[in-house]
C-alpha positions as semicolon CSV with decimal commas, in nm:
position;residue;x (nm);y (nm);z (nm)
1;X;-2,113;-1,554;-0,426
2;X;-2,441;-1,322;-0,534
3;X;-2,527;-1,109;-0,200
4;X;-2,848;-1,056;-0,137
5;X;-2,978;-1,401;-0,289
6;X;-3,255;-1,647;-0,115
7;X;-3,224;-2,002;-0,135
8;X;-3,107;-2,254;-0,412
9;X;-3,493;-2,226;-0,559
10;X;-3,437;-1,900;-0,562
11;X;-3,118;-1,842;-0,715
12;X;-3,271;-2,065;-1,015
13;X;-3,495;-1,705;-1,154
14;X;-3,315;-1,603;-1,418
15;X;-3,238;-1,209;-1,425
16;X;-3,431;-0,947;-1,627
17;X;-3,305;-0,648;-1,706
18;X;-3,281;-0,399;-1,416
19;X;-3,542;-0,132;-1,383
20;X;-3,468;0,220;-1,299
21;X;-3,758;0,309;-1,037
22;X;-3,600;-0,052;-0,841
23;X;-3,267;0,085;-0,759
24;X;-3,415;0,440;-0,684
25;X;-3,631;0,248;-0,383
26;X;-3,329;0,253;-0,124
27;X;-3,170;0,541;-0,218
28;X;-3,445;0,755;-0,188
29;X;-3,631;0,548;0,105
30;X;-3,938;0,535;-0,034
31;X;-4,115;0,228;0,121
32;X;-4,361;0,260;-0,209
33;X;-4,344;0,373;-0,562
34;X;-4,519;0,368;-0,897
35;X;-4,835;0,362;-1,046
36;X;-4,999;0,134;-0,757
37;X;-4,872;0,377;-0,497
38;X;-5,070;0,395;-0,190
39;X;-5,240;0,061;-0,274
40;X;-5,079;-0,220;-0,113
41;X;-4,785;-0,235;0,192
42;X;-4,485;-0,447;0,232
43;X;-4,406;-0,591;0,605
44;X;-4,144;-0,596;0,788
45;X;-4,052;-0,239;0,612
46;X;-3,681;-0,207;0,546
47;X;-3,553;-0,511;0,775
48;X;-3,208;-0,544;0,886
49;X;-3,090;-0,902;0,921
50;X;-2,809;-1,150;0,975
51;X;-2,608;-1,296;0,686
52;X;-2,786;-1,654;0,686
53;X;-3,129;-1,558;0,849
54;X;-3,427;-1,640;0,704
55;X;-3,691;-1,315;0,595
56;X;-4,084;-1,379;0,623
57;X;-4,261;-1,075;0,426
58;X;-4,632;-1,013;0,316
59;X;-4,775;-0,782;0,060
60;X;-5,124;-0,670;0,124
61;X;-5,345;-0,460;-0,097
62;X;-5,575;-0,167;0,049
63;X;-5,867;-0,263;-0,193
64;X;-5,808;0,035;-0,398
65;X;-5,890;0,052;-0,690
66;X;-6,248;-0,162;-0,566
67;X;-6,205;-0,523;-0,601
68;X;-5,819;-0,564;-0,619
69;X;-5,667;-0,864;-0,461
70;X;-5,350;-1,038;-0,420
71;X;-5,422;-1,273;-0,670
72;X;-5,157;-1,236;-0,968
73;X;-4,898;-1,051;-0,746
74;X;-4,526;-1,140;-0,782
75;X;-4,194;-1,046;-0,573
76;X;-3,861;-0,911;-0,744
77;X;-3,556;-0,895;-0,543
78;X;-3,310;-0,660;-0,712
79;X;-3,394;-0,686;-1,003
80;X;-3,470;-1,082;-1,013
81;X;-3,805;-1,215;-1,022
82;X;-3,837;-1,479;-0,750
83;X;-3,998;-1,843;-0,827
84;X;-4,369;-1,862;-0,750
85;X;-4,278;-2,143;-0,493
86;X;-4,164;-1,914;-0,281
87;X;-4,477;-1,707;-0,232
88;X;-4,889;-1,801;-0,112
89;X;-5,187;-1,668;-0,041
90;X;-5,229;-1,608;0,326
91;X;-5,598;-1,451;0,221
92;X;-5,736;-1,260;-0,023
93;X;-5,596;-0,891;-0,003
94;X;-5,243;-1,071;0,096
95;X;-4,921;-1,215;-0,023
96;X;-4,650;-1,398;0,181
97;X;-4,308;-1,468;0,109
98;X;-4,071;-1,646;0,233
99;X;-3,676;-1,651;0,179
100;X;-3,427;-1,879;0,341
101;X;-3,029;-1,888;0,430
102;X;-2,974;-1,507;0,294
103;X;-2,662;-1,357;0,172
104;X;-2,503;-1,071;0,235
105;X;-2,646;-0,743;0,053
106;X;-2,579;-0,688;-0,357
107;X;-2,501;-0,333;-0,211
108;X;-2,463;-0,120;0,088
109;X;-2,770;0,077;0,054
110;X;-2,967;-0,187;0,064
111;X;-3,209;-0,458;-0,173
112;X;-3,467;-0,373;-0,340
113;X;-3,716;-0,607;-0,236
114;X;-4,077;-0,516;-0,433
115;X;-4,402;-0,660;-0,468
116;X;-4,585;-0,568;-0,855
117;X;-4,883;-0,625;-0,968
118;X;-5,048;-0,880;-1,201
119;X;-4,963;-0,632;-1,543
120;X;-4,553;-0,566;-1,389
121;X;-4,634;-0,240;-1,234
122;X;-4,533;-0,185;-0,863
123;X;-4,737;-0,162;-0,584
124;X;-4,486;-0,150;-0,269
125;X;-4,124;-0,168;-0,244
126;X;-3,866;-0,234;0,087
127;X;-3,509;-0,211;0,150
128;X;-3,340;-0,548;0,268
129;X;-3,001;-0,500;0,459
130;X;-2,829;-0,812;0,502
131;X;-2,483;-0,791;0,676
132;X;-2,252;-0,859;0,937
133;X;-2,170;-0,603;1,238
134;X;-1,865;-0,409;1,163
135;X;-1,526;-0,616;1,350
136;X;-1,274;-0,452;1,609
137;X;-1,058;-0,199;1,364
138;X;-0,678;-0,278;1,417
139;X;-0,324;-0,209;1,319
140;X;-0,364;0,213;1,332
141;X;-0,042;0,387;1,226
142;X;-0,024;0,757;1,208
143;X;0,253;1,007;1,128
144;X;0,317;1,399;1,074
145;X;0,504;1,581;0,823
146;X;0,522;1,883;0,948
147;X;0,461;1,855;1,326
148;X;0,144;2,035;1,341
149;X;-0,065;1,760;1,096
150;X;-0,129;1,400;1,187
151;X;-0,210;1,130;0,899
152;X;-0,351;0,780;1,055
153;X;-0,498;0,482;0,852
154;X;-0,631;0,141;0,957
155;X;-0,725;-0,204;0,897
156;X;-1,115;-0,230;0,910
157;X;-1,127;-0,583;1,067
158;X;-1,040;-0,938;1,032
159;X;-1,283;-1,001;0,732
160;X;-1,346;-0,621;0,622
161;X;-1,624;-0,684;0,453
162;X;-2,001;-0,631;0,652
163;X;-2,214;-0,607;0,332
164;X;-2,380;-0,339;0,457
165;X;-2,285;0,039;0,463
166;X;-1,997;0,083;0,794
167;X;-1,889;0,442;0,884
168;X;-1,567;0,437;1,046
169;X;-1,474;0,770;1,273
170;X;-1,146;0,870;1,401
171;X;-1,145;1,014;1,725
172;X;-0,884;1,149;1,894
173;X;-0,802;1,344;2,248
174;X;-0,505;1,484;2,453
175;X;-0,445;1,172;2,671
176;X;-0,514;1,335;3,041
177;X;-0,760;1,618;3,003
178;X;-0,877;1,673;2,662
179;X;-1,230;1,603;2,532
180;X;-1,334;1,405;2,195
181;X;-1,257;1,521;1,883
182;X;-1,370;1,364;1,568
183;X;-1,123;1,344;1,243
184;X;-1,311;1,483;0,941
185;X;-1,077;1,464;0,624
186;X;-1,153;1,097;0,533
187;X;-0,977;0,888;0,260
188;X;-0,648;1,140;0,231
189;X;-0,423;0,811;0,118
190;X;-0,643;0,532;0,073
191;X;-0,994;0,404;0,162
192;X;-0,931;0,355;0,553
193;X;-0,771;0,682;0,675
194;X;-0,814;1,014;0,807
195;X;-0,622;1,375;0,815
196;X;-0,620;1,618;1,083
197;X;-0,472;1,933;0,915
198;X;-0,405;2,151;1,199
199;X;-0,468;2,246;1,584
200;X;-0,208;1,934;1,718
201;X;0,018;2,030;2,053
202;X;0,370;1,941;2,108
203;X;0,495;1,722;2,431
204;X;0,171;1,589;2,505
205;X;0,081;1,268;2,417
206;X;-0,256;1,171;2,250
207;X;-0,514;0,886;2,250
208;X;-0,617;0,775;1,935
209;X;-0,890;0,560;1,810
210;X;-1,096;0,443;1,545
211;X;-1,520;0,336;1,581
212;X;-1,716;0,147;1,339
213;X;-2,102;0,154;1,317
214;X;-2,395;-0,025;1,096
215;X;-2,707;-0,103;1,111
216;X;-2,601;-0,425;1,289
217;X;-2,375;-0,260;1,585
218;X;-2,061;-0,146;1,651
219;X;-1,692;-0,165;1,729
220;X;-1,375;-0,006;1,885
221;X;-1,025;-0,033;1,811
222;X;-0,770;-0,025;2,133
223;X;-0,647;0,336;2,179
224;X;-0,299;0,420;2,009
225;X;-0,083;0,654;2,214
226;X;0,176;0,854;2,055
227;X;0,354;1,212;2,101
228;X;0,361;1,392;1,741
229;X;0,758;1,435;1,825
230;X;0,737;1,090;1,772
231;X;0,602;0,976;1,461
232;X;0,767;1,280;1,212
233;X;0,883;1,194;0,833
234;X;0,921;1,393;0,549
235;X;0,872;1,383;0,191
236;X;1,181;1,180;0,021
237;X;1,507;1,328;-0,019
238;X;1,464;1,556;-0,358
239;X;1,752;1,628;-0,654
240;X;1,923;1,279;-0,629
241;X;2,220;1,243;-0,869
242;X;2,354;0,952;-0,965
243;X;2,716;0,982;-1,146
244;X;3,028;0,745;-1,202
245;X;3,343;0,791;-1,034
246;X;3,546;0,862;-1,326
247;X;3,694;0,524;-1,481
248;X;3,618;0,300;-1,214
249;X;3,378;0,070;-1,362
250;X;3,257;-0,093;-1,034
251;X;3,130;0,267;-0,855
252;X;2,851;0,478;-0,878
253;X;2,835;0,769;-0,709
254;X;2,522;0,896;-0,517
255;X;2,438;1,238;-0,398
256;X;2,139;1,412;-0,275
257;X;1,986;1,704;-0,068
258;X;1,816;1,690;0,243
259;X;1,421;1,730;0,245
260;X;1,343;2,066;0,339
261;X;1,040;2,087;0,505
262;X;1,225;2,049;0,830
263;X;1,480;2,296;0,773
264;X;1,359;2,514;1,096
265;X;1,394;2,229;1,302
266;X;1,582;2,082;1,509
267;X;1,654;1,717;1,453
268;X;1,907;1,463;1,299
269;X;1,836;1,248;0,996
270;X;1,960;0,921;0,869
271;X;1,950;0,824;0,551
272;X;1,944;0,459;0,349
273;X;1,974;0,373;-0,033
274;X;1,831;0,097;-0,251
275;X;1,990;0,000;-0,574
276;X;1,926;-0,290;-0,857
277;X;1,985;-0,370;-1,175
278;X;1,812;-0,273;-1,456
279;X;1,643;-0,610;-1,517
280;X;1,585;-0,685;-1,180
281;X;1,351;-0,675;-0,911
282;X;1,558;-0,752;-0,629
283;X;1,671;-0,405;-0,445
284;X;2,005;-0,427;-0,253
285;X;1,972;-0,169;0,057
286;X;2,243;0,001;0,229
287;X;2,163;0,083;0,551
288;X;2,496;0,230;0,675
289;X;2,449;0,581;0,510
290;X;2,419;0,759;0,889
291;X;2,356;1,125;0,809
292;X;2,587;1,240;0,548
293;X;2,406;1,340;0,226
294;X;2,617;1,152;-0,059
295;X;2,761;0,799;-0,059
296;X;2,959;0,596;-0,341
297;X;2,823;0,222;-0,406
298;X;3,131;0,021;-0,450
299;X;3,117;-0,381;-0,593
300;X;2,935;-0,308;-0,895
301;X;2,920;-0,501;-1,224
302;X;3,101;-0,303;-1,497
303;X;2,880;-0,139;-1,799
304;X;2,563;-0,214;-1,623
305;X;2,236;0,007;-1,583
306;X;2,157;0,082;-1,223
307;X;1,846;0,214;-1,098
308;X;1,896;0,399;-0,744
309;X;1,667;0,556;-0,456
310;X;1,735;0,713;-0,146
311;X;1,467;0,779;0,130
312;X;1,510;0,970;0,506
313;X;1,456;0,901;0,858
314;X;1,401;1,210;1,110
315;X;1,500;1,146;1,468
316;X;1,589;1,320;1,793
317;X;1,333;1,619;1,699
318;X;1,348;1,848;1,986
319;X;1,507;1,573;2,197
320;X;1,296;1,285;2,115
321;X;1,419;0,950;2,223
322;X;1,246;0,765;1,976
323;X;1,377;0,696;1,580
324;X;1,152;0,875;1,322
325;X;0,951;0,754;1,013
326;X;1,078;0,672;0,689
327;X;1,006;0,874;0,402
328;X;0,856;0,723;0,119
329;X;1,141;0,583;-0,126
330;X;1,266;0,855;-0,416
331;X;1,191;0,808;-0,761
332;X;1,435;0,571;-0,943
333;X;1,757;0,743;-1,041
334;X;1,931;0,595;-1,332
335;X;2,278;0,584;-1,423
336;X;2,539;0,295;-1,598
337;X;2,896;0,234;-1,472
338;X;3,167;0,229;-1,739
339;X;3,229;-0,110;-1,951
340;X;3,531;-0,276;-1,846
341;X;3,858;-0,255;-2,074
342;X;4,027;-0,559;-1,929
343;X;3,979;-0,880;-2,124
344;X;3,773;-1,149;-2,010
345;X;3,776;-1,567;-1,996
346;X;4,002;-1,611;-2,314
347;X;4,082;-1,304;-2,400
348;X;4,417;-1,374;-2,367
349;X;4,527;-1,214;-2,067
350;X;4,883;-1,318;-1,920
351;X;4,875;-1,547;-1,581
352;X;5,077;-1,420;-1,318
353;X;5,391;-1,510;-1,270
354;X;5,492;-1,743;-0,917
355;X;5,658;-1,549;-0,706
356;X;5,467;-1,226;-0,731
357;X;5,337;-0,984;-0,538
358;X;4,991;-1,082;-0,623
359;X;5,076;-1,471;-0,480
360;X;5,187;-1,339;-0,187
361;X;5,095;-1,271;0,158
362;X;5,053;-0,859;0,120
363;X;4,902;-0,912;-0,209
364;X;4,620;-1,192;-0,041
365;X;4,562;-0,941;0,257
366;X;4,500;-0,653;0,035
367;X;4,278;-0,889;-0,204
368;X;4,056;-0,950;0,146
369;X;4,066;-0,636;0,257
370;X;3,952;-0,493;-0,073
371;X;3,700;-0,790;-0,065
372;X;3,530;-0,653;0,219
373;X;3,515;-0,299;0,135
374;X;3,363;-0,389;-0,232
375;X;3,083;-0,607;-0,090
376;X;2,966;-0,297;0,081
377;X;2,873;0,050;-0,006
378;X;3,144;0,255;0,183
379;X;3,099;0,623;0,241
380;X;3,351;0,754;0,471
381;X;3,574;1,014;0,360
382;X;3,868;0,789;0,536
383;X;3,732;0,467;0,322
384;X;3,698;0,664;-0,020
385;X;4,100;0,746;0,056
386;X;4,239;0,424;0,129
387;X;4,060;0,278;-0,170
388;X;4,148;0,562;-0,404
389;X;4,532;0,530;-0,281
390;X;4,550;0,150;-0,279
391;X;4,399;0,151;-0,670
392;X;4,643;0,383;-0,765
393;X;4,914;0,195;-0,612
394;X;4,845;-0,088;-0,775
395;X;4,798;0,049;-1,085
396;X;5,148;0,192;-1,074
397;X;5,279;-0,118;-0,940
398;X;5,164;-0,291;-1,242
399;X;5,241;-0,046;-1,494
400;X;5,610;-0,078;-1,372
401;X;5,617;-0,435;-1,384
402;X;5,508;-0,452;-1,737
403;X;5,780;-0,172;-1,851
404;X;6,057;-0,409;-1,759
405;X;5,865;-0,664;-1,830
406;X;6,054;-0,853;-2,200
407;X;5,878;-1,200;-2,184
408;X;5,512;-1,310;-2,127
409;X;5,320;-1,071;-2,172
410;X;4,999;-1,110;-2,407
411;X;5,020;-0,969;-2,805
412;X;4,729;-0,827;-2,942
413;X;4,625;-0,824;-3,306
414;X;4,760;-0,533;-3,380
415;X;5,102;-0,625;-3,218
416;X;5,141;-0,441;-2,951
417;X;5,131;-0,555;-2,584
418;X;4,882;-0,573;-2,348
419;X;4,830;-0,394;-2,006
420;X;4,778;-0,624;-1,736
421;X;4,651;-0,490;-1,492
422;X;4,485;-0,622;-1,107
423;X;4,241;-0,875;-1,096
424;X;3,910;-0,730;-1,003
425;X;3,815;-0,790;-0,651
């Protein structure tokens, strides 16, 4: 919907092509312009009005040169020539107009709203602000990556949008005894936020808050009160590696280095991964990483492309009670685990034989505890052993069986037999 517009008669005035010396009117502020400068005066001058209200404006001419009159004036409104029906002749010397049910302003700065003279030129020109007041800012979240910074951003309102030009301050204080400051690095990540580089204390908690102002009024967010030992993150973990664990086609491993802008510090970090497949958009996260700085993803599919990213928590800085921010995710790490050798569906792999191992009890508890441990991504130094040992056990225990093995097992092409070997879990 247009902004700025009059009525349904209005909106029916087809657009010419916008002149330069109109859209100069508001930025500049100059209530006239042109060559009939000084000869005629638009009232109200630069109104400010409610989305919806109605606007009653005259033009009247000073009589200079001798003999003009408002007969033959017309109205633009950005650009747009309004219908004749709209204006009349209140006397000679003056022209009225009248709008109706107004919409919010084409642009901040204002409409151009000019009266011009019978042969186009302009006589007087006003800026029409049509708006809302700016709504209660909300949902302010701030953070510090190096403890002496603080980053905030916020939501500018229910609706956002006023229409009309709405500076939005950050102000901030120590909670019990300090006085007003003002944040002055604006848009540092995105178009509602604020940086305050330097100058912060520690173990003292702050009140921040966010005003907005128009022409219209103004609005204040509630007050946010943090302690900078509070709301610390860091950049992503750099120099993740992504590697397989040598033939095991269901592994990746993952290592990494912790980010070191708080090297000097002291604090505790936890970590979490995200993984997926290559043509997928669904992430799988593992939150069980606690603080160790490499973990091996176990359950995967064989000779698939994984994309993996790893981000950081910082917590307990200096004794803080509360749990840190995340770090931004880091970039996508790419690696493939190996292709599987065993045969699949129809391949011709040899059923197990009744009376196994792999029928029986041991064999089913192993298959479930193996199940449970391949679901997840384990990274204990005690889980990577009892995996490691139990594979190797069973891939002994197999290669045995088939050595003595004379009957059933599975002939390839080129005549020779076939390793069985376990049943992925």
């Amino acid at each position: 919907m247009p902004a700025g517009r009059p009525g349904p008669a209005a909106q029916s005035a087809r657009r010419p092509p916008p002149l330069l010396p109109l859209l100069l009117l508001c930025v500049l502020g100059a209530p006239q312009a042109g060559s009939g400068a000084d000869t005629a005066v638009i009232s109200p001058q630069d109104p400010t009005l409610l989305i919806g209200s109605s606007l009653q404006a005259t033009c009247s001419v000073h009589g200079d040169p001798p003999g003009a009159t408002a007969e033959g004036l017309y109205w633009t409104l950005n650009g747009h020539r309004l219908p004749p029906e709209l204006s009349r002749m209140l006397n000679a010397s003056t022209l009225a107009l009248a709008l109706a049910n107004l919409n919010g302003s084409r642009q901040q700065s204002g409409d151009n709203l000019v009266c011009h003279a019978r042969d186009g030129s302009i006589l007087a020109g006003s800026c029409l602000y049509v708006g809302l007041p700016p709504e209660k800012p909300f949902n302010i979240s701030c953070w510090s990556k190096n403890m002496k910074d603080l980053t905030c951003r916020w939501t500018p309102g229910a609706h956002g949008e006023t229409f009309l030009h709405t500076n939005y301050s950050l102000k901030y204080k120590l909670r019990w005894y300090g006085q007003d400051n003002t944040c002055e690095e604006y848009h540092t990540v995105g178009p509602h936020s604020c940086h305050i580089p330097k100058d912060l204390a520690l173990f003292t908690p702050y009140e921040i808050w966010v005003e907005a102002t128009n022409r219209l009024g103004s609005a204040r967010s509630d007050v946010l009160t943090l302690d900078i030992l509070d709301v610390v993150t860091t950049d992503p973990p750099p120099e993740v590696h992504v590697s397989r664990v040598g033939g095991l086609e269901d592994q990746l491993s993952v290592r990494w280095v912790s980010p070191p802008a708080l090297k000097d510090f002291l604090f505790q970090a936890k970590y979490q991964i995200r993984y997926r497949v290559e043509d997928s958009v669904d992430w799988k996260v593992v939150d069980d990483v606690s603080n160790q700085t490499s973990c091996r993803l176990a359950g995967l599919k064989p000779g698939t492309v994984y994309f993996v990213q790893v981000r950081c928590n910082p917590f307990g800085i200096y004794g803080s009670k509360k749990a840190g921010i995340w770090s931004e995710w880091s970039h996508p790490t790419a690696a493939s685990t190996p292709r599987s050798e065993r045969p699949g569906p129809g391949g011709g792999a040899c059923e197990p034989r009744g009376g196994e191992p792999s029928s029986g009890p041991v064999r089913r508890e192993l298959k479930q505890f193996l199940g449970w441990l391949k679901k997840h991504a384990y990274c204990s130094n005690l889980s990577f052993r009892l995996y490691d040992q139990w594979r190797a056990w069973m891939q002994k225990s197999h290669k045995t069986r088939n050595q003595h093995r004379t009957r059933g097992s599975c002939p390839r092409a080129d005549g020779a037999r076939r390793e069985v070997l376990p049943d992925k879990l």
